[in-house]
C-alpha positions in Angstrom: -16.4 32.5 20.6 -14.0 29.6 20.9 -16.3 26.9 20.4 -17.9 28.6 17.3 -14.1 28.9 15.7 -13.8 25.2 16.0 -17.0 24.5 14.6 -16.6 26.3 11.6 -13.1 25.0 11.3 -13.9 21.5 11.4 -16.7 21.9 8.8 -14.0 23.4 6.7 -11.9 21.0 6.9 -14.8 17.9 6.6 -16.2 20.4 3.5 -12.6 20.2 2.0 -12.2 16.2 2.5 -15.1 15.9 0.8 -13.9 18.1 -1.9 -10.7 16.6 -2.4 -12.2 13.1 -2.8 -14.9 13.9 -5.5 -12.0 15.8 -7.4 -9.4 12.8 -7.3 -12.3 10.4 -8.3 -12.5 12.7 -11.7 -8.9 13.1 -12.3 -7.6 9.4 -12.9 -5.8 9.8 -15.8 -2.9 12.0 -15.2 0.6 10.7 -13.7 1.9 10.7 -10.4 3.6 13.4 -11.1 0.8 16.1 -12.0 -2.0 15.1 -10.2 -3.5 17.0 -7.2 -5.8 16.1 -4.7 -7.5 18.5 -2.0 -7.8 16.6 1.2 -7.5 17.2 5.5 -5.1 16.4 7.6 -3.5 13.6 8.8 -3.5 12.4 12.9 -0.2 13.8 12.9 -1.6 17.5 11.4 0.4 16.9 8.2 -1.6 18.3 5.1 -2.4 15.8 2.1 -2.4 18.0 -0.5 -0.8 16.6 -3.2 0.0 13.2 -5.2 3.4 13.4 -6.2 5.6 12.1 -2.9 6.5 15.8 -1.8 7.2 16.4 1.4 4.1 16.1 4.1 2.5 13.8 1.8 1.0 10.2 2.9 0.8 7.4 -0.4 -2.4 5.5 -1.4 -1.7 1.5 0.3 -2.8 -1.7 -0.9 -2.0 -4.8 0.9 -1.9 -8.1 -1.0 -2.6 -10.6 0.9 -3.1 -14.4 1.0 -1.8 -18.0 2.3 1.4 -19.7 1.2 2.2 -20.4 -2.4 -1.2 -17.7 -2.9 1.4 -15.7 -5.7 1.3 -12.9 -3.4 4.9 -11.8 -5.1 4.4 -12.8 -8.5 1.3 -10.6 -8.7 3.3 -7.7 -7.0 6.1 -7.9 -9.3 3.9 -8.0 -12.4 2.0 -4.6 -11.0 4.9 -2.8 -10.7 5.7 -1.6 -14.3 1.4 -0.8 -14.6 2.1 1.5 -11.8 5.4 2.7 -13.1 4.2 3.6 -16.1 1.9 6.0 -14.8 4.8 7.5 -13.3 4.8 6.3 -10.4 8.3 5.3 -7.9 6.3 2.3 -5.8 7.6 1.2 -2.6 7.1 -2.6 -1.3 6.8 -3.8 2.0 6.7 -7.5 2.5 5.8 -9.4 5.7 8.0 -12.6 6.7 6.9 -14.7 9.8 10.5 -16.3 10.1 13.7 -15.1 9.9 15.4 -13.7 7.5 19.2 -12.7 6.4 19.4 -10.2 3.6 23.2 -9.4 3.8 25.7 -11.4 2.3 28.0 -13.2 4.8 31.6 -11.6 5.1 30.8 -8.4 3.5 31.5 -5.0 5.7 28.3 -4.3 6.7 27.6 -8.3 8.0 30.9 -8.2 9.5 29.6 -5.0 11.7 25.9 -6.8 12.7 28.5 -9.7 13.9 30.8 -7.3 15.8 27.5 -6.5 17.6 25.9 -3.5 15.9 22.7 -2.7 16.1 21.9 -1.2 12.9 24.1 -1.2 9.8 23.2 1.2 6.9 24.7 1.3 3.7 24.7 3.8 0.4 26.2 4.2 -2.6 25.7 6.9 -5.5 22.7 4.2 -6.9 21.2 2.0 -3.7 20.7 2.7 0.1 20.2 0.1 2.8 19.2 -0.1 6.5 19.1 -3.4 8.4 17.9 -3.3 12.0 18.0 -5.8 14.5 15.0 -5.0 15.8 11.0 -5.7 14.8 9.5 -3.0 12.9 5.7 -2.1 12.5 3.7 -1.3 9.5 3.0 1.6 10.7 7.1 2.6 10.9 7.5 0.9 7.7 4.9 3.2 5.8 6.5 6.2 7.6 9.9 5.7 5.8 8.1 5.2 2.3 6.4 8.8 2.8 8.6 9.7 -0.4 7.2 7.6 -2.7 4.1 7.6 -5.0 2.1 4.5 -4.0 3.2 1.6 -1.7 1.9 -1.9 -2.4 2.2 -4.4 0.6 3.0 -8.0 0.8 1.1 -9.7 4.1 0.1 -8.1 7.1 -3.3 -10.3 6.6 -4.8 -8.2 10.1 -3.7 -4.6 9.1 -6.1 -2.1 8.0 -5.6 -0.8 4.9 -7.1 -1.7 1.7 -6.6 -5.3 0.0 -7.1 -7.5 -2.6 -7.0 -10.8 -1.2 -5.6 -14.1 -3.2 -8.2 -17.0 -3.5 -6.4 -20.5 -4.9 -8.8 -23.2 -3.2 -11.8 -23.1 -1.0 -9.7 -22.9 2.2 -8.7 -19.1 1.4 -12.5 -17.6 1.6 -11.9 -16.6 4.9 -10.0 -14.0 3.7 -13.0 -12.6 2.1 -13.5 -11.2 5.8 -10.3 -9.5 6.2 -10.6 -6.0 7.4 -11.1 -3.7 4.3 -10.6 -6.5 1.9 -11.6 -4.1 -1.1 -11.1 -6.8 -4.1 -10.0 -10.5 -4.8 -8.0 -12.4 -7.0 -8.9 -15.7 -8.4 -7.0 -18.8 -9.6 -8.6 -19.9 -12.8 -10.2 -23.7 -12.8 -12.2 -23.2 -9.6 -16.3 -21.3 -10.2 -16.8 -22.1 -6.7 -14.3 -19.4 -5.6 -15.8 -16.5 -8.3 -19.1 -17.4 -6.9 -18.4 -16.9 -3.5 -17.0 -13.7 -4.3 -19.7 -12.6 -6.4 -22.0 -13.1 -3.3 -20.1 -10.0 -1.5 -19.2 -6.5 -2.5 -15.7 -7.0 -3.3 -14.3 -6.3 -7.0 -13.4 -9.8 -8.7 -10.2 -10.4 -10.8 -8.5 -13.2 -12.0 -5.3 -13.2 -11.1 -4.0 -13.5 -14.7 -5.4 -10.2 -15.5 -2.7 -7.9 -14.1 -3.7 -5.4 -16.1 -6.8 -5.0 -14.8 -5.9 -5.3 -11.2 -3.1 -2.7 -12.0 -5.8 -0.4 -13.4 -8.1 -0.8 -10.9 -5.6 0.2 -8.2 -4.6 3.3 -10.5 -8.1 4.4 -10.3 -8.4 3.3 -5.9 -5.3 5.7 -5.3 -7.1 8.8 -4.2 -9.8 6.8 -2.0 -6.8 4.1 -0.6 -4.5 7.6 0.2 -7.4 8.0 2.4 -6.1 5.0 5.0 -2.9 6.1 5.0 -3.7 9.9 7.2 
């Protein structure tokens, strides 16, 4: 009797996954705010049952990804009012492989990290800040933006989420092979990168056409919520 009650639970729940993905592919035209998507539950037996960064909800991810001097956060910066016009509050998460300082020297809260604290959070009526002295994962990092609408990441080239990778010059069509490279984004003045693209299944953009990159993502966010369970 057991074995029949998880049988017929887990083709519920692969009936209702299946359900919920064919109903956000027809609904890409509402906001953030108003659009609902059936869909199963997460590894940690949350319920994704809605697009509008309630509680218990996972956001779609993209990664944008790509060498040095790529435009990685020139081409995030110019999605962001696309998305936010739909409706959306977008979270970024950008990866650095050096050090970084983003407190101010001599203010309170860098006069605490130098005292020897190990975290230092800050808030005010408008902003919030947490700086750790620790390494944090992408994983963690997408657990904190739970409450937003979409979350756009910079780096993380051997993560596993959805990306559109950034081709300037021949030496960046490796990263046609990044795992779940989904699209790619091409500097204008070299054929020889749209061809090579063109030979794989990936979407092709140019990197000047924000607005179709930002529309193309709009339409992903039901499938690329899928990665993010």
């Amino acid at each position: 009797m057991r074995t029949g009650r998880r049988a017929a639970h887990r083709s519920g729940r692969r009936a209702a996954h299946r359900s919920g993905r064919r109903g956000g592919r027809s609904n890409r035209a509402g906001s953030c705010a108003g659009a609902r998507v059936a869909g199963s539950r997460g590894r940690s037996g949350r319920r994704i049952s809605s697009f509008n960064g309630s509680a218990g909800q996972a956001p779609p991810v993209c990664q944008i990804v790509g060498y040095k001097n790529s435009g990685k956060t020139t081409l995030i910066c110019a999605l962001l009012p696309y998305l936010s016009a739909h409706g959306c509050k977008v979270g970024v998460i950008k990866h650095d492989a050096h050090d970084f300082e983003a407190d101010r020297e001599h203010t309170d809260t860098w006069r605490h990290r130098q005292a020897g604290a190990a975290a230092v959070a800050i808030t005010s009526p408008h902003r919030t800040a947490l700086i750790e002295e620790r390494r944090s994962t992408l994983t963690g990092l997408l657990a904190a933006m739970a409450p937003y609408d979409y979350v756009l990441v910079e780096g993380f080239k051997a993560a596993g989420y959805p990306k559109v990778v950034l081709l300037r010059t021949e030496q960046d069509l490796p990263l046609l092979e990044a795992p779940n490279a989904a699209a790619a984004a091409v500097w204008p003045g070299n054929d020889r990168l749209a061809a090579a693209v063109r030979k794989t299944n990936l979407r092709l953009f140019s990197i000047d056409d924000t607005a179709a990159i930002a529309e193309w993502l709009w339409q992903q966010r039901f499938y690329f919520q899928n990665f993010n369970i």
